[in-house]
Structure formats: C-alpha cells, structure tokens
VEXDONU-709687 format. One line per 3 residues: number of its first residue (from 1); their letters; for each residue x, z, y of N, C-alpha, C. Coordinates in Angstrom, 3 decimals. Each point is the difference from the previous one (the first is absolute). Layout:
% residues N
NUM> a> X,Z,Y,X,Z,Y,X,Z,Y | ...
***
This chain:
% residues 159
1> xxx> 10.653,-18.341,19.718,-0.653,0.972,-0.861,-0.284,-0.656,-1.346 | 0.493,0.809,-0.919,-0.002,-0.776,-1.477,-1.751,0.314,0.089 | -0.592,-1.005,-1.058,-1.518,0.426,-0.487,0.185,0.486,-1.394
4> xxx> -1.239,0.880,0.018,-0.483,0.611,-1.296,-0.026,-0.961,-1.444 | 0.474,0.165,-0.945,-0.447,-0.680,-1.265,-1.725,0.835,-0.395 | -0.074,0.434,0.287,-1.498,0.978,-0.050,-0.645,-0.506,1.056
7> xxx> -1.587,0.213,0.106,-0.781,-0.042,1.058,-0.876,1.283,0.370 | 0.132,0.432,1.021,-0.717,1.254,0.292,-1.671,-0.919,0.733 | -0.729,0.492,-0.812,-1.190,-0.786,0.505,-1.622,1.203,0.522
10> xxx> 0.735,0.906,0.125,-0.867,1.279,0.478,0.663,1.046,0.364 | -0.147,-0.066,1.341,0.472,1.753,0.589,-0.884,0.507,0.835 | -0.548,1.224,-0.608,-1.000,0.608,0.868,-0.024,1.877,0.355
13> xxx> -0.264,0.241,0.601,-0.267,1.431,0.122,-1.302,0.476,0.446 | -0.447,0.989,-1.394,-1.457,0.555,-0.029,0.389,1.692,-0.732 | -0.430,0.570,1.090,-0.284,1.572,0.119,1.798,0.771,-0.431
16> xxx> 1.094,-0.113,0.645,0.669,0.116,-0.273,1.143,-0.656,-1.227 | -1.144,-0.865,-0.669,1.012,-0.648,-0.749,0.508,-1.634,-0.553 | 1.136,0.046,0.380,0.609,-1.790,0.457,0.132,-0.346,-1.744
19> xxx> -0.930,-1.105,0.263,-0.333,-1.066,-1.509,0.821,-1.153,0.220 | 0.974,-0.455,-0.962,0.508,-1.584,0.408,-0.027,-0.395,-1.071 | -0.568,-1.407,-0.044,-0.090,-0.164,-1.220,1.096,-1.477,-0.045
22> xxx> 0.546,-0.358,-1.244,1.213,-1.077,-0.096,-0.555,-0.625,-1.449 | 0.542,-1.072,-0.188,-0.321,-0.861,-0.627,1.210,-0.496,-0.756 | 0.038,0.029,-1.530,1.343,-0.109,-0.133,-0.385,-0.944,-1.564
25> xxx> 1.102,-1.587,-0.324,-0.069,-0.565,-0.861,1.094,0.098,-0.737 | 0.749,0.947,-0.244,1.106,-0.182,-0.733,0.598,2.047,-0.160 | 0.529,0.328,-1.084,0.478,1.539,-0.505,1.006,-0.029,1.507
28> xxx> 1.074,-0.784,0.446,0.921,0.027,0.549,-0.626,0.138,1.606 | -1.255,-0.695,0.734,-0.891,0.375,0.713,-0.585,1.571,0.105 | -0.165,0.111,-1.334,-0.671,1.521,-0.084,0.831,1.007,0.361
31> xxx> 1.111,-0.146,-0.634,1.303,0.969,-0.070,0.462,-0.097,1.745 | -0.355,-1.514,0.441,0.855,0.097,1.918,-0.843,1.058,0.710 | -1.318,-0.170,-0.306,-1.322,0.730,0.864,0.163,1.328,-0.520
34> xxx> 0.492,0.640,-0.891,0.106,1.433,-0.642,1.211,0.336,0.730 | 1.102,-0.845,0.138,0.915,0.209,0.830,0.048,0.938,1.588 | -0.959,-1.224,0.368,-0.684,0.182,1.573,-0.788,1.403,-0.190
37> xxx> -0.428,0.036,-0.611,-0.298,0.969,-0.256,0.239,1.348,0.246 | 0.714,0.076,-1.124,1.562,1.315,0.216,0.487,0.030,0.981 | 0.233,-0.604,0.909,0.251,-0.077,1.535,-1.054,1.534,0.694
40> xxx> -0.856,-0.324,-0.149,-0.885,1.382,0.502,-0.592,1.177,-0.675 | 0.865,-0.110,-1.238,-0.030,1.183,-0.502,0.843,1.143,0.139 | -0.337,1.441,-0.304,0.878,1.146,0.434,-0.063,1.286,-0.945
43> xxx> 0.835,0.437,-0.269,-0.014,1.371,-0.833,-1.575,0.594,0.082 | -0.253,0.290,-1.141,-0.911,0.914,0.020,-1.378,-1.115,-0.150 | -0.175,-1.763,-0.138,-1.082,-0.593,0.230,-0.640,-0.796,-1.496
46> xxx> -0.798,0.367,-0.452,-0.650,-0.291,-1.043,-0.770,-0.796,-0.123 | -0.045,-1.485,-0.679,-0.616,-1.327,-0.113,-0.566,-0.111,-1.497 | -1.231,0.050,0.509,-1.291,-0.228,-1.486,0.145,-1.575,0.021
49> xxx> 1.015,-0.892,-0.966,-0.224,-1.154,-0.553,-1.288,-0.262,-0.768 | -1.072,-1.026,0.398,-0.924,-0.340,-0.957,0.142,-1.198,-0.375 | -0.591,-0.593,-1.460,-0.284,-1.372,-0.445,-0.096,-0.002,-1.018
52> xxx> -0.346,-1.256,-0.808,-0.145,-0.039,-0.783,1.447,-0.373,-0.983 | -0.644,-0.004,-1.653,1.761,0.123,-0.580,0.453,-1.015,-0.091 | 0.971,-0.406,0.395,1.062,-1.086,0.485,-0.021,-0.805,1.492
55> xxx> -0.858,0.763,0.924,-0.258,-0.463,1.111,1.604,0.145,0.974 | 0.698,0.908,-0.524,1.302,0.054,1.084,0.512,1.560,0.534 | -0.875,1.129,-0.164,0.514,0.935,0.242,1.317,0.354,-0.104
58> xxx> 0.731,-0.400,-1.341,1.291,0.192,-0.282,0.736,-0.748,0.776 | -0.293,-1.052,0.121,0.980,-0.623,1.218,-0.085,-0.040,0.916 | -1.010,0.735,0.747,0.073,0.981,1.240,1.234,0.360,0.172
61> xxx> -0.545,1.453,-1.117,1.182,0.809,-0.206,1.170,-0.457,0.120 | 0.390,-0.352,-0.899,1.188,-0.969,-0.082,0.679,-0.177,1.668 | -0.890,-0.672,0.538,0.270,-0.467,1.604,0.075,1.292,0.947
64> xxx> -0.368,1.091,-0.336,-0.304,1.109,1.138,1.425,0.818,-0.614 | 0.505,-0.052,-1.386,1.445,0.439,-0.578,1.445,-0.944,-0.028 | -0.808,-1.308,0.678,1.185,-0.541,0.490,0.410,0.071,1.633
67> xxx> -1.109,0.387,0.992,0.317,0.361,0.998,0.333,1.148,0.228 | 0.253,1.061,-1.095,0.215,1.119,0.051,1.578,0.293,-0.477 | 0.235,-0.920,-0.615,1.380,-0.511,-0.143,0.194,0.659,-1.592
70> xxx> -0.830,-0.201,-0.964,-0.190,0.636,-1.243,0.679,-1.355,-1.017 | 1.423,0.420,-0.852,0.508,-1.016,-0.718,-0.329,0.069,-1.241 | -0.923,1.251,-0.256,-0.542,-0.191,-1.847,-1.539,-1.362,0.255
73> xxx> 0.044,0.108,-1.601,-0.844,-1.072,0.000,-1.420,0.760,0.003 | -1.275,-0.298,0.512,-0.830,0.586,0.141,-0.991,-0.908,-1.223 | -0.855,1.085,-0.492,-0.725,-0.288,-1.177,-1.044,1.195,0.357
76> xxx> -1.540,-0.300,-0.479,-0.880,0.752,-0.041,-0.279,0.897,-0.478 | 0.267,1.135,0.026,-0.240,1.460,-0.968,-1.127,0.154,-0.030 | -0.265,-0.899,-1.319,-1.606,0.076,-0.581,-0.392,1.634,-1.309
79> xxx> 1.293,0.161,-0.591,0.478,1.206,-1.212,0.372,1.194,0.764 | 0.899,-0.244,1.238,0.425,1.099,0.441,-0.514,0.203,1.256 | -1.080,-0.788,0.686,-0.408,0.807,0.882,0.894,-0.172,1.368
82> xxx> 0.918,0.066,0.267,0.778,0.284,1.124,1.312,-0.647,-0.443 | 0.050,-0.775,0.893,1.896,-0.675,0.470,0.774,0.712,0.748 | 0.668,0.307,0.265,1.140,0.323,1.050,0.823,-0.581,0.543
85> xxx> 0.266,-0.488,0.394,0.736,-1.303,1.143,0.829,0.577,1.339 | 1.166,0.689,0.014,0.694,0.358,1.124,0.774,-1.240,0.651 | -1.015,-0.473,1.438,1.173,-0.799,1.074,0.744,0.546,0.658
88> xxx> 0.656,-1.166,0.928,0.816,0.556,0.733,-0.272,1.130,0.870 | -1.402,0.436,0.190,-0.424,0.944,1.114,-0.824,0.510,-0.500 | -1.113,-0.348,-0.518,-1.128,0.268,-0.817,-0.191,-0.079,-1.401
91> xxx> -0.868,1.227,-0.339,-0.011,-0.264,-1.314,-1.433,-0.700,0.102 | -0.219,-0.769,-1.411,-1.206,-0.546,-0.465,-0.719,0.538,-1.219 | -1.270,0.298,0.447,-0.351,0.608,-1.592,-1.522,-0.952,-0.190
94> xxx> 0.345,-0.231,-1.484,-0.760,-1.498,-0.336,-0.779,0.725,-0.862 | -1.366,0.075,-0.121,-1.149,0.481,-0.837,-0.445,-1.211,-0.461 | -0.550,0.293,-1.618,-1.202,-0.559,-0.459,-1.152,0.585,-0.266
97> xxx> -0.836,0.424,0.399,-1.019,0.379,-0.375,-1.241,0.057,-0.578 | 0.100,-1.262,-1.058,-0.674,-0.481,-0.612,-0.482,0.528,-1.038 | 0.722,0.395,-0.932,-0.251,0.923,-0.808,-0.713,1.615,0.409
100> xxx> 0.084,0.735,1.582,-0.288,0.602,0.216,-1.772,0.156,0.080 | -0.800,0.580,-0.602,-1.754,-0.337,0.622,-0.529,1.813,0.091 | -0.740,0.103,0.763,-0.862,0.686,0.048,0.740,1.328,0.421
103> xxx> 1.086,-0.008,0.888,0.911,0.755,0.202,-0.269,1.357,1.272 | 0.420,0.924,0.134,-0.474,1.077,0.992,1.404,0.454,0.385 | -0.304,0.832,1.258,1.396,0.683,0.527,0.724,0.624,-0.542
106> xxx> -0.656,0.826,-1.130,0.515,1.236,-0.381,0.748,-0.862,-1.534 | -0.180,-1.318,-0.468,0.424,-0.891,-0.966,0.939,-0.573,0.694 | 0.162,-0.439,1.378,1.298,-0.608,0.324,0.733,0.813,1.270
109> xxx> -0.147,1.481,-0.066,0.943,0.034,0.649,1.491,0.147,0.422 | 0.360,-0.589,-1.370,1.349,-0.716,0.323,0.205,-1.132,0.392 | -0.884,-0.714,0.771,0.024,-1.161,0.520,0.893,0.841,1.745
112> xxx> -1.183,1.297,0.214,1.023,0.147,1.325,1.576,-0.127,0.202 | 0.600,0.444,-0.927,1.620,-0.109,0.484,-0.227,-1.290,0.152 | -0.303,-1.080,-0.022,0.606,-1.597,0.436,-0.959,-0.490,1.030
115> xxx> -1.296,0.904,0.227,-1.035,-0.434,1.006,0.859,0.703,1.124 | 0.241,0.885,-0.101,0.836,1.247,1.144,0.873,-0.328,0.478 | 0.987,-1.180,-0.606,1.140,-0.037,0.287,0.730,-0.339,0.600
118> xxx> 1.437,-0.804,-0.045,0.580,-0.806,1.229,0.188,-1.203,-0.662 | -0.701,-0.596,-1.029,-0.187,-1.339,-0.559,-1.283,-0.819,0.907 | -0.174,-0.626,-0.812,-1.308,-1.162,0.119,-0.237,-0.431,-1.369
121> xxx> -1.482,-0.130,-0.292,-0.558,0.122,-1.125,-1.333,-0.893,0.498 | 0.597,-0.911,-1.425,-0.590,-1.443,0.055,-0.535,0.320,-1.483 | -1.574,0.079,-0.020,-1.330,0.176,-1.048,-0.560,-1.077,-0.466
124> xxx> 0.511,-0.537,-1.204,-1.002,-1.153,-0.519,-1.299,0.524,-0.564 | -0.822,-0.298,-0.365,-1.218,0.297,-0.051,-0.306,1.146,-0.054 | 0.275,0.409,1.896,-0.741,1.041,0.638,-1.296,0.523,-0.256
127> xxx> -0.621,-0.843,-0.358,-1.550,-0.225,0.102,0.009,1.483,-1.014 | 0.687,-0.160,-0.456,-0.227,1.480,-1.483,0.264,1.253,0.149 | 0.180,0.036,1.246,0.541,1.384,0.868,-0.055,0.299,1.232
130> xxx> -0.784,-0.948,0.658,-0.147,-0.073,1.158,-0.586,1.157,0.575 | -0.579,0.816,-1.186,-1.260,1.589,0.447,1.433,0.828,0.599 | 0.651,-0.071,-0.586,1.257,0.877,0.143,0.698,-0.348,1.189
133> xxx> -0.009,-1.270,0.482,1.797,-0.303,0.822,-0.567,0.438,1.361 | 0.935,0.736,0.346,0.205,0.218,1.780,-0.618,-0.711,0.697 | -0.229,0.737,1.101,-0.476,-0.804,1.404,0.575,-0.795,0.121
136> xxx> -0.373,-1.747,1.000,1.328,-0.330,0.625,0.874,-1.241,-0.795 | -0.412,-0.199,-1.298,0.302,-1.042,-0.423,0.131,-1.441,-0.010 | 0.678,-0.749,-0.338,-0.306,-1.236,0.821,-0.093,-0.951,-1.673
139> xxx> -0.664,-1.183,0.160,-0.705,-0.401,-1.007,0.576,-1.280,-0.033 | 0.116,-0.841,-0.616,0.530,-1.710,-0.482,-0.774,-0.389,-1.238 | -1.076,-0.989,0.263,-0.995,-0.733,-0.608,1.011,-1.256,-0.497
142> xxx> -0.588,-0.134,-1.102,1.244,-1.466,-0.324,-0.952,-1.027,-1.143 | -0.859,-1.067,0.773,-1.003,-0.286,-1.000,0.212,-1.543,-0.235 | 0.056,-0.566,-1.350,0.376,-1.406,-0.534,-1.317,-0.646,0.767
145> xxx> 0.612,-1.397,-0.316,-1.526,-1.083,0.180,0.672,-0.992,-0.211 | -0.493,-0.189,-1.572,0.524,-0.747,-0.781,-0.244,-1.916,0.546 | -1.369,-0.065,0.668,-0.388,-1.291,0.662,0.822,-0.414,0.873
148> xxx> 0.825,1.491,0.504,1.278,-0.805,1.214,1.259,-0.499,-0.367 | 0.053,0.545,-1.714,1.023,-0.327,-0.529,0.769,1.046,-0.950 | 0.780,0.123,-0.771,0.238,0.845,-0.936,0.456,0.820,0.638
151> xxx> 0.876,0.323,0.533,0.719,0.216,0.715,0.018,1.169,1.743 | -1.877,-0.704,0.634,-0.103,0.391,1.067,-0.338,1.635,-0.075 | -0.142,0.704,1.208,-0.123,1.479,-0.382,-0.807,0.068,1.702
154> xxx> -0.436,0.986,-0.239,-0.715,0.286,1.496,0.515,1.458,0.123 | 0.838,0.604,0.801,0.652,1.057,0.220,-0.656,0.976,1.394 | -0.595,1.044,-0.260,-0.942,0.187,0.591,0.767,1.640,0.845
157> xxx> 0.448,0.146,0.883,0.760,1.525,0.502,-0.699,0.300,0.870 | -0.213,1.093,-0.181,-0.443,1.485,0.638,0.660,1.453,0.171 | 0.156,-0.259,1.268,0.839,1.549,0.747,-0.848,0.687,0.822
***
C-alpha cells in the first residue's frame, strides 16, 4: 500500500456529519487531497470553500478539476463570478463570491440553474452567500499557520 504524501490527522462523525481534517505543506499536497476529494463527489453537490486570501482555495479547485478530468487551466473568477469547466463526466462550476455581499434569493436567483444542476459547484468565499445556498452542502475550511511554515495549510472537510 503506497502512503499518503498528506496526513489525515482527524476523522470524526458528529450528528450526521463526517469532518476530516488533513494537513498539507506544499500547493501540490493541496491539489492531491482536493483530488481525493473529487473521488466522492456527484452531480448535483455543492462545496462552500472557505479561507483566507491566498490560503489555497484555488488549488483545491484546481485538484477537484483535475480529477474531473478538466484540461483548461483553472483560474479564479474573481470579475466574472463563475468558471465553467466541462470534464470528462462532470461539469465544474467555479464561483467567486467575494465580491458578492449582502445578497438575497430574489438577487441571485440565477445561481439556481448551476445549484440545480448536473455539475458540481465549488464556492470560494461562500461565506457571502451562504443565506442563500441549498440544503446539504458540504464545506472545505483551508486555514494557513504560518509558525508551521509558509507553506502548511490545515484542510478542514465537512460532508
């Protein structure tokens, strides 16, 4: 059995929902565990990315559109709001939502066609819309600590 370049150093289950948390010192770490990731994802499942800015969200992404078998280059739609990313099976739809604040249903509901859909929709700073998103979401915490090293990230999942 090959071992992990990552360390999974928390797996727990409380009230229906499985937390694992991984530990990652390197973008190329981040991107394997976003990988693993995409492994249990499915049409129709929506992931509120949080962190702070330059903590790694994008190279999440990145990792959850390379297991998806996506050959464009992925970049953060900070101007436009929404990426589009068709894999081999799945589509990916990449939000920024940063620019979004103080937002209501009846202001985004064109978010449903891609909440509704047969994609997966990966939300960087969810936090700005979170009043709005569907039941059922699953969440990825992604927080630096700079004392562990430039580099380290504490990757925090919730399903």
């Amino acid at each position: 059995m090959k071992a992990r370049k990552y360390k999974l150093f928390v797996d727990r289950k409380a009230k229906d929902v499985v937390v694992r948390t991984f530990e990652s010192r390197s973008e190329a770490e981040t991107v394997k565990i976003a990988k693993d990731f995409a492994k249990t994802l499915k049409p129709g499942d929506i992931v509120a990315l949080a962190g702070d800015l330059g903590a790694g969200k994008t190279a999440f992404t990145k990792g959850v559109a390379q297991a998806f078998g996506v050959s464009a280059d992925v970049t953060s739609p900070t101007f436009t709001i929404v990426n589009q990313y068709d894999g081999e099976e799945i589509t990916l739809y990449h939000f920024d939502a940063y620019r979004l604040e103080n937002v209501s249903v009846d202001d985004c509901d064109w978010l449903d066609d891609y909440f509704f859909s047969e994609g997966v929709c990966l939300i960087e700073w969810a936090q700005n819309i979170e009043a709005i998103l569907p039941r059922g979401y699953k969440t990825v915490r992604i927080e630096k600590n700079i004392s562990l090293g430039q580099d380290y990230r504490e990757i925090v999942i919730e399903e």
